[in-house]
N, C-alpha and C positions, 0 to 999 in steps of 0.2 A: 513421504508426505508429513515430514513431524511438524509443517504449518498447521495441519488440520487437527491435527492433535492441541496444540499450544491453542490456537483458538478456541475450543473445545474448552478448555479448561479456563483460559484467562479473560475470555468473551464475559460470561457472566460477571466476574469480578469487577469488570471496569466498569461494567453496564448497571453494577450495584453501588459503584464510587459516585455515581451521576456524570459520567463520562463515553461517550459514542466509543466505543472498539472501531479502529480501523483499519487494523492488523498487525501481522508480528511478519519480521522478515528476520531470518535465521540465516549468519554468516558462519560455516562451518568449515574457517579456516584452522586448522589444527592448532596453527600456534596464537592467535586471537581469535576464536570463536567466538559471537558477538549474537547475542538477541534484543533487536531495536523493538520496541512495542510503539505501535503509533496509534495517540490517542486525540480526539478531538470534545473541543462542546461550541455551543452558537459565539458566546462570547471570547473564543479563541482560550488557548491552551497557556496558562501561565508557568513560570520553572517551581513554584509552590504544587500547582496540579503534578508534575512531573515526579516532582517526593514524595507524596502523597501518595501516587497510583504507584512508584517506585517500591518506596516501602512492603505495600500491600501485596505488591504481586513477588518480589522476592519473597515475603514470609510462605505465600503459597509454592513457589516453586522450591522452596528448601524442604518442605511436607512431601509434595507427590514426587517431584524429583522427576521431570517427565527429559531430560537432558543429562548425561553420564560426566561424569568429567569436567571442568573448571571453564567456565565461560563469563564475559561481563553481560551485565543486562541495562540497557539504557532506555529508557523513557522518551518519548520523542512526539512532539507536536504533528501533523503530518508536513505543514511547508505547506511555502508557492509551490515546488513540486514533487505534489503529495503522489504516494505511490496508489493506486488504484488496485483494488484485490478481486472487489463483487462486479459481478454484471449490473448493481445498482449503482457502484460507485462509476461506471463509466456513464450511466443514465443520469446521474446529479450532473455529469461536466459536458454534456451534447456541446457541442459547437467552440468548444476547447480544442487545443490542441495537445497530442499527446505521440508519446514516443513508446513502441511497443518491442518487446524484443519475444518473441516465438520459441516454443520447446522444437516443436519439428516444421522445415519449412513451408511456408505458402508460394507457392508460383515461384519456387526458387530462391525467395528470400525468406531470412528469419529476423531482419530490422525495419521497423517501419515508423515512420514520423506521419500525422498528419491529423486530420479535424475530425473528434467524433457526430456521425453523421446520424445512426442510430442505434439503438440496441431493442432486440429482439428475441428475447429466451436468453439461450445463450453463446448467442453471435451478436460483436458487436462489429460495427460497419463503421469506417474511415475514410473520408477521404485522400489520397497520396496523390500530386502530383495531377490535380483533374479525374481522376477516376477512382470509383469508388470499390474498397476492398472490405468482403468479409473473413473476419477471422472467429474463430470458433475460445470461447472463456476458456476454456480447458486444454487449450493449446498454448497460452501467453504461460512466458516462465515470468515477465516481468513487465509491468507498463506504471509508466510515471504522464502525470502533467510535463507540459513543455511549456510554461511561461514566456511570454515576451516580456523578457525584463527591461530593454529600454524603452519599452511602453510602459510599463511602470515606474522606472525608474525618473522619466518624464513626467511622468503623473496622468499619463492618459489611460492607465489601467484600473 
């Protein structure tokens, strides 16, 4: 869980830059190892925001050193499709669509696409396919937005 740890640490930091924390995803391929920090504000995320919260958060992670070993660190808006961490961030997006992928399976699957329906503690409910699935926070290894980009790219989004 060295997610809960980095947040731990880097959480307050953004949140004192004037910048929403909205999480760290740590790629812990041996030969690129990668920790993406994705950071948000109302007026969206500029590439000046990105050095700024860059800067700041490598000077702290060369201090506490909470990662062994040589890794990049990239700064990152969160996107059309932001990754989702908190039971709150699926409660900001109801009636989105989103694509989940599961630690252990539900009803046999560990992939799911579809509309969040609702959230409740910490079970968020989906619907797939007409029917509606609960899945438990603490089971999702990873869930992102699923944009309709040709509805945006139309300009109907």
């Amino acid at each position: 869980m060295r997610e809960k740890k980095l947040t731990a640490l880097l959480q307050p930091l953004v949140e004192e830059l004037g910048y929403e924390f909205v999480g760290v995803d740590f790629s812990s391929n041996p030969k690129n190892p990668v920790l993406v920090l994705y950071i948000d504000k109302p007026a969206g995320v500029q590439v000046e925001d990105c050095e700024i919260t860059s800067r700041e958060v490598a000077a702290l992670l060369d201090v506490e050193d909470p990662i062994p070993g040589h890794y990049v660190l990239e700064v990152s808006s969160p996107g059309l499709d932001r990754l989702l961490f908190t039971p709150e961030h699926f409660n900001r997006f109801v009636g989105e669509t989103v694509k989940i992928t599961l630690f252990e399976p539900n009803e046999g699957r560990r992939k799911f696409t579809g509309t969040i329906v609702r959230v409740q503690d910490a079970t968020i409910t989906i619907e797939q396919d007409g029917n509606e699935v609960s899945l438990q926070h603490g089971n999702i290894a990873k869930a992102r937005l699923a944009p309709d980009y040709d509805s945006i790219l139309a300009g109907h989004g």
